[in-house]
Backbone as JSON, one array per atom type, in Angstrom:
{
  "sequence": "XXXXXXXXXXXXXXXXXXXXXXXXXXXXXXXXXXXXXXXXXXXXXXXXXXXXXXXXXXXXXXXXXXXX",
  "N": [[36.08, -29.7, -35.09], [38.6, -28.41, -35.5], [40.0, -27.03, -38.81], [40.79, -28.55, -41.84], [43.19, -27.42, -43.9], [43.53, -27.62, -47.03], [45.96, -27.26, -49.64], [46.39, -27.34, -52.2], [47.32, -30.16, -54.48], [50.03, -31.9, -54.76], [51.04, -32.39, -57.13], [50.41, -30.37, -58.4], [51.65, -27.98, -56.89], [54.58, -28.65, -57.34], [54.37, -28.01, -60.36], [54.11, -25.33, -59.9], [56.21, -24.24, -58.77], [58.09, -25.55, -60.59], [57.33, -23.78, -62.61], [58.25, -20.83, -61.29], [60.77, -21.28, -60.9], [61.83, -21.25, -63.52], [60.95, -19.08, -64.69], [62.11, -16.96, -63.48], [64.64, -18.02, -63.92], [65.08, -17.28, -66.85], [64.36, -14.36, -66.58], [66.57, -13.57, -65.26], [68.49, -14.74, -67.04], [67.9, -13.08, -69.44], [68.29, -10.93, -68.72], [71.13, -10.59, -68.34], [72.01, -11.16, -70.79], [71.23, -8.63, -72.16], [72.15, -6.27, -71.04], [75.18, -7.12, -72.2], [74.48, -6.74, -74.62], [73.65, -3.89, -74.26], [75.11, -1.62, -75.89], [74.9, -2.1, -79.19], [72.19, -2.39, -78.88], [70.51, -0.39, -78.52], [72.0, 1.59, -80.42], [70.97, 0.33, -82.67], [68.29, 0.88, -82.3], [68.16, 3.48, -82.11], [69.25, 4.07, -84.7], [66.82, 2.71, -86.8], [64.96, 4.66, -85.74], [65.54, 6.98, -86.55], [65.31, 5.93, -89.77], [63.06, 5.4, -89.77], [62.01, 8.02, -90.02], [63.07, 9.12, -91.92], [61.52, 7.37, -94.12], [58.97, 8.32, -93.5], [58.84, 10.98, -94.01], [59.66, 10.85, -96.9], [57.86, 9.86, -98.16], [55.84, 11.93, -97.18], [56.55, 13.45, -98.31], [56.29, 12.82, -101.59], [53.5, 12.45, -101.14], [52.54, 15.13, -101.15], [53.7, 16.81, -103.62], [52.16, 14.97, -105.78], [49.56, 15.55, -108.14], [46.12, 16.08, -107.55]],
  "CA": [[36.58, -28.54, -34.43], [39.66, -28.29, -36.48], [39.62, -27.01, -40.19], [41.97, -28.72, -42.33], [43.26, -26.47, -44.66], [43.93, -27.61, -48.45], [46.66, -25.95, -50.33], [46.34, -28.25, -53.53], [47.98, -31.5, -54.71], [51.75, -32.17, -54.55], [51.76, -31.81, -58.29], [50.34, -28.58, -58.77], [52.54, -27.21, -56.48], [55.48, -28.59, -58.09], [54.08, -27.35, -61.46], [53.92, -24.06, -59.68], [57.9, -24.19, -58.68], [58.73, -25.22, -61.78], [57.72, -22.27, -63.57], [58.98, -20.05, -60.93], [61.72, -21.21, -61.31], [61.99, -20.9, -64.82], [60.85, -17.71, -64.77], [63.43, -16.5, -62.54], [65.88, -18.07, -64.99], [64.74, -16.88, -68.03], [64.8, -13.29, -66.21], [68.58, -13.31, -65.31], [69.44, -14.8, -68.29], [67.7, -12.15, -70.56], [69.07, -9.3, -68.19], [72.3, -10.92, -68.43], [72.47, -10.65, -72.48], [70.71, -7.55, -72.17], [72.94, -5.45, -70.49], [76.05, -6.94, -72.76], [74.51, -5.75, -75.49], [72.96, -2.57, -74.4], [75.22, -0.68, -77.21], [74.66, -2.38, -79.6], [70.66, -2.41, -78.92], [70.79, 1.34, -78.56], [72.26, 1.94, -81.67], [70.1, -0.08, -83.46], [67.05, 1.89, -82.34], [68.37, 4.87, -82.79], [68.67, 3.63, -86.93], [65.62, 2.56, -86.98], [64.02, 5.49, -85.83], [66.25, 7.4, -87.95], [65.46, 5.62, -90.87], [61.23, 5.61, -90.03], [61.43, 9.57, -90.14], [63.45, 9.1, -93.4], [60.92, 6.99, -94.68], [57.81, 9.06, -93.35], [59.61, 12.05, -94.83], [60.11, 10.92, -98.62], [56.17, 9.47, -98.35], [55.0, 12.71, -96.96], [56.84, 14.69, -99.69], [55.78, 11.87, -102.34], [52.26, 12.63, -101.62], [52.45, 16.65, -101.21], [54.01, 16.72, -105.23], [51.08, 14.55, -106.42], [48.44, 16.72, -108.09], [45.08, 15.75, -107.0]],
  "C": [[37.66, -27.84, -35.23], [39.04, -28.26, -37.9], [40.82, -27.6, -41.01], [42.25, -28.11, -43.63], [44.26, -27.54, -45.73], [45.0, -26.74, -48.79], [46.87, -26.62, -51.48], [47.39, -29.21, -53.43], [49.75, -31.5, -54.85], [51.81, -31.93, -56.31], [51.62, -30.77, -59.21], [50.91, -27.73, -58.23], [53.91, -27.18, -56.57], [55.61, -27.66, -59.2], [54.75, -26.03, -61.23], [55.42, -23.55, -59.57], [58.83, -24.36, -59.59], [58.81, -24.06, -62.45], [58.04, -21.45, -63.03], [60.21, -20.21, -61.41], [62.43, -21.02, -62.9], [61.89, -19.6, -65.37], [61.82, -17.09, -64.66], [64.65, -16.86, -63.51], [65.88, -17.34, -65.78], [65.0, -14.88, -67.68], [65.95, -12.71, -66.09], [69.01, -13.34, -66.38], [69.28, -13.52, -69.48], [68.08, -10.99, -69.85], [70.66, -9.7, -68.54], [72.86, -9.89, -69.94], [72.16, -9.16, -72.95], [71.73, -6.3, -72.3], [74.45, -5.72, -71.4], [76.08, -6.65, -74.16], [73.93, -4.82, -75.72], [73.91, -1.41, -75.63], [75.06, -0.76, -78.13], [73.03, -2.18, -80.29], [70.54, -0.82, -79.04], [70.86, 2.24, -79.95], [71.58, 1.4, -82.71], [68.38, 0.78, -83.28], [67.52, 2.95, -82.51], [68.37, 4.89, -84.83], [67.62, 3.63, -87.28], [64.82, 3.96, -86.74], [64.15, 6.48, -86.66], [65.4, 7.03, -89.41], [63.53, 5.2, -91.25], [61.54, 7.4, -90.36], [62.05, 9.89, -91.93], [61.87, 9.23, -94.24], [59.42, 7.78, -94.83], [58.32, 10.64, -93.96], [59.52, 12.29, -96.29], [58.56, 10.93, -98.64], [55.62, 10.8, -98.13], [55.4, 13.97, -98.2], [56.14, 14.15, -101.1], [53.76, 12.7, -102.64], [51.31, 14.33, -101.42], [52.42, 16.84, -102.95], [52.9, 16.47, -105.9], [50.27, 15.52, -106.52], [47.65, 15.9, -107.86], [43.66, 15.35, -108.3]]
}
């Protein structure tokens, strides 16, 4: 009459709590560091992109010059 309802083994549903929980750590912690060095990070992409338009810049002049 009754269905007895499964919800898997005691140590797959540990498993499963473990990596929440780990997750969940790993989340805080990388917002944590995140946020104390959002100026840092910022300013580093801004260089970088800087320093691709450089680079795509000299290359695109590089291969304008070249005669053919």
């Amino acid at each position: 009459m009754y269905a007895i309802v499964t919800r898997g083994s005691l140590d797959v549903m540990g498993y499963k709590l473990l990596g929440f929980t780990i997750w969940q750590s790993s989340k805080r912690i990388a917002r944590r560091r995140f946020l104390a060095n959002r100026q840092k990070i910022a300013t580093s992409t801004v260089a970088s992109v800087v320093m691709a338009g450089v680079i795509a810049g000299v290359l695109a002049a590089r291969q304008s010059s070249q005669p053919r």
